[in-house]
N, C-alpha and C positions, 0 to 999 in steps of 0.2 A: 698353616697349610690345611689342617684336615678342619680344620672350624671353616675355610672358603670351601671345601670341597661337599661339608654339607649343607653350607648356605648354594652354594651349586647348584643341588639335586633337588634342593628344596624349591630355588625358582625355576628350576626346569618341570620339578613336579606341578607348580603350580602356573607354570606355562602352557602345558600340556592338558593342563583342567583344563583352564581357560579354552584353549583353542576347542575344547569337545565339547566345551558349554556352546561355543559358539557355531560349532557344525551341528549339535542337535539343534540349536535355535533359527537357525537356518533352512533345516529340515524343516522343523515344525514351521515355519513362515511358508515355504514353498508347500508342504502338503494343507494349509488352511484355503491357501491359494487356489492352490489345483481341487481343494471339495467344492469352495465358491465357483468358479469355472464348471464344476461337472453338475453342479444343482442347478446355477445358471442353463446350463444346458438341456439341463430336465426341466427346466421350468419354461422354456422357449417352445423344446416339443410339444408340450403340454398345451400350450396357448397356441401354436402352431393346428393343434389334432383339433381343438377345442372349436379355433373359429373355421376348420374345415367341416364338424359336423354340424355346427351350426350355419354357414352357409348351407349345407345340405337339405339342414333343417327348411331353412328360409327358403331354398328353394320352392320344396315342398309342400310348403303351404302356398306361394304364390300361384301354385298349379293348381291346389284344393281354392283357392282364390278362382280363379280365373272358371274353373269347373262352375262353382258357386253361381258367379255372374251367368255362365252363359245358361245354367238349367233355369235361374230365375229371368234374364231379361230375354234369352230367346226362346228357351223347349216354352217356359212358362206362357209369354206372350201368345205363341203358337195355340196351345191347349187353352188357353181362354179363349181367344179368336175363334177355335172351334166351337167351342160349347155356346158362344152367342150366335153365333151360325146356326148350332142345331137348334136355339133355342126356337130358332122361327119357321121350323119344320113344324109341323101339326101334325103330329104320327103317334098314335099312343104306343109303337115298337121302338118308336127310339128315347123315350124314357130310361130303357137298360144303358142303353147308350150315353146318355146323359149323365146319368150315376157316376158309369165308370171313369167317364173322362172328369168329373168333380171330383173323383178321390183320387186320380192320377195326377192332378193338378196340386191335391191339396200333399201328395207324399214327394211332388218333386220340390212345392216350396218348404215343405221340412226336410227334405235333402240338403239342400241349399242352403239352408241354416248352420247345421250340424258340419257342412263342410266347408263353408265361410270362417279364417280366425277372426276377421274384423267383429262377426256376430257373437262368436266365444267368447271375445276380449270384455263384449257391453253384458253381458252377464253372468251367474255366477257358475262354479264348476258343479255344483248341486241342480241349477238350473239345467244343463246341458247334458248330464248325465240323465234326467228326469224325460229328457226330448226322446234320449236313446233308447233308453228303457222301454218307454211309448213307443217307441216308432217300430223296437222289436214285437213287442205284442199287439199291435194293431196290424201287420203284416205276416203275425203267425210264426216270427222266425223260428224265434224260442222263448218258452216260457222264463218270463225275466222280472227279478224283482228286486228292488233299488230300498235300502234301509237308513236314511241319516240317523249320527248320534252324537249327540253332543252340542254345542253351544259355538258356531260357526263364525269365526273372527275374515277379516277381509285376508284372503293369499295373493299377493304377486299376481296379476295378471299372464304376465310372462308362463307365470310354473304354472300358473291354473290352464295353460293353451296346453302346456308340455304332457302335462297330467294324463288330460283329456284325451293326448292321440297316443299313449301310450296305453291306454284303456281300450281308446278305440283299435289299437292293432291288439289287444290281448281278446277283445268284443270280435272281431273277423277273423281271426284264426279258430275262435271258439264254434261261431256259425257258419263256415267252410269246410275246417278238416276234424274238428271233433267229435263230429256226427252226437252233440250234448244236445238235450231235453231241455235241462231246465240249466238258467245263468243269474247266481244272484251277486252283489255286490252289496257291500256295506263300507258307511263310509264314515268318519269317526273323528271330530278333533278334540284333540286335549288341551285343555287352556293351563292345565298348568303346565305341560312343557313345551307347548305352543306347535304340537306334532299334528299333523294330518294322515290319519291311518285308512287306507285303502286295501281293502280284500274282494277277490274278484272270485269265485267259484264256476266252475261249470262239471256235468256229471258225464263227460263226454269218456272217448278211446282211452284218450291218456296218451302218453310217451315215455319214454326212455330218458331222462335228461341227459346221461351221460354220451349220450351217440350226436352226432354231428347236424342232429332231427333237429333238436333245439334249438338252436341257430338257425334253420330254417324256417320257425315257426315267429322270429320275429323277435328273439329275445335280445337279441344283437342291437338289432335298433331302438327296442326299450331302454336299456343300460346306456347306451350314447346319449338318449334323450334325457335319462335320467340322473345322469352326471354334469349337464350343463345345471343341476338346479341343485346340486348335491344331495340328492332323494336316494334313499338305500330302496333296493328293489329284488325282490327274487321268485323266480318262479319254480314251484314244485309241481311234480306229476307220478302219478299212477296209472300204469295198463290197466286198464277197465275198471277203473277209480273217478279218474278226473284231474283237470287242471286247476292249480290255486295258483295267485298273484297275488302278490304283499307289496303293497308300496307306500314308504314311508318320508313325508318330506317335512321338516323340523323349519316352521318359520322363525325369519331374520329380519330382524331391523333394519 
C-alpha cells in the first residue's frame, strides 16, 4: 500500500509537470502568435504611412510637373513672341527692353528645369545642384557656393529626385526666413562605404529647434522624404549662428 501510494504522488507529480509544461507551451505559442500579429500590424502601418507620403510626394511633383510645362510651353512661348515682336521695332530705347525680356526668358527656362522631375531624373544630382547654385547667384539671392568631393558613383534616380527637393525646401526656407548672406553646400561620396554625404550651411537668424518653429520650416517634410530612401537627416540651428543640414544616404544594390 505505501509503495502505490508513492507511485501515486509520483504520477501525479509528474502529471501535473506535464500539464504546466504544456500550459507554458501554450502560452508561449499564443504570445509568438500575437508578436507576429502586432509586427504584422506595424509593418502594414508602416506601408500604409509610406505609400500615403509618397502619393503625396507624387503628387507634388506632378504639380512641379505641370508648373514646369506651362512656364516653358506657354509664359515661354509668350516672351519669345515678344522679344521677336520688339525685335522689329527700330528704337534704339527698346534695347533696355530687349535685354530684359532675354534674361526673363532665359530665368523662366531654368525655372522650368529645376522644377521639372522628368529633367532631374536625365541628369545628375551634382548637375542640378550646379543649376541652383547658378541660378542663386545670377539673381543675387545669396551668395552660394556648391563644393563636390570625392569620386561620384551612379545614385538611384529616385533618391537623387528625393535628395534634390529636400535641399530644395532647406535652399527656400534658407532664402525666405533666414534673412542668410552667404549658402554653401558640400557634397561628398565615399566609395568605400558607398555613403553620399550632404551638408548644407547658411549664416542666417537661426531657430530654436526645440519649439514647434521646426516643424514649420519644413523639417517634417524632409524626414518623410527622407525615409522613403532610408537617408539619415538632421537639422541643427543657432540664434544668430545659422542653419546646418546633414544628409546622409548609404547606397544599395
Amino acid at each position: 500500500m505505501e509503495q502505490s501510494g508513492i507511485e501515486g504522488v509520483i504520477f501525479a507529480t509528474l502529471g501535473l509537470t506535464g500539464l504546466c509544461f504544456v500550459i507554458i507551451l501554450l502560452i508561449v505559442i499564443f504570445q509568438q502568435k500575437k508578436n507576429k500579429l502586432l509586427i504584422k500590424q506595424v509593418e502594414e502601418k508602416k506601408n500604409f504611412e509610406r505609400e500615403i507620403v509618397e502619393s503625396q510626394i507624387e503628387i507634388k511633383e506632378q504639380t512641379l510637373r505641370n508648373i514646369s510645362w506651362e512656364l516653358h510651353d506657354n509664359i515661354g512661348q509668350l516672351l519669345t513672341l515678344a522679344k521677336i515682336q520688339l525685335q522689329k521695332i527700330e528704337h534704339s530705347d527698346t534695347r533696355e527692353l530687349h535685354d530684359n525680356l532675354t534674361r526673363i526668358l532665359n530665368e523662366v527656362r531654368a525655372l522650368s528645369k529645376v522644377t521639372n522631375p522628368d529633367y532631374i531624373s536625365q541628369i545628375t544630382l551634382e548637375d542640378a545642384l550646379k543649376l541652383e547654385i547658378e541660378r542663386f547667384n545670377r539673381l543675387n539671392y545669396i551668395e552660394s557656393t556648391l563644393e563636390l568631393k570625392g569620386n561620384f558613383s551612379h545614385i538611384n534616380p529616385k533618391a537623387e529626385i528625393i535628395i534634390f527637393r529636400i535641399l530644395q525646401e532647406f535652399f527656400s526656407n534658407t532664402i525666405k526666413h533666414s534673412k542668410a548672406t552667404k549658402l554653401n553646400v558640400v557634397v561628398e561620396y565615399n566609395n568605400l562605404t558607398n555613403e553620399l554625404i550632404i551638408e548644407a550651411n547658411d549664416n542666417g537668424k537661426g531657430f530654436d529647434t526645440s519649439t514647434n518653429f521646426a516643424m514649420g520650416v519644413g523639417l517634417l517634410n524632409m524626414k518623410k522624404r527622407a525615409s522613403l530612401i532610408q537617408a539619415d537627416i538632421k537639422l541643427n540651428s543657432k540664434i544668430d549662428v545659422g542653419t546646418n543640414l546633414l544628409i546622409v544616404y548609404k547606397q544599395t544594390d
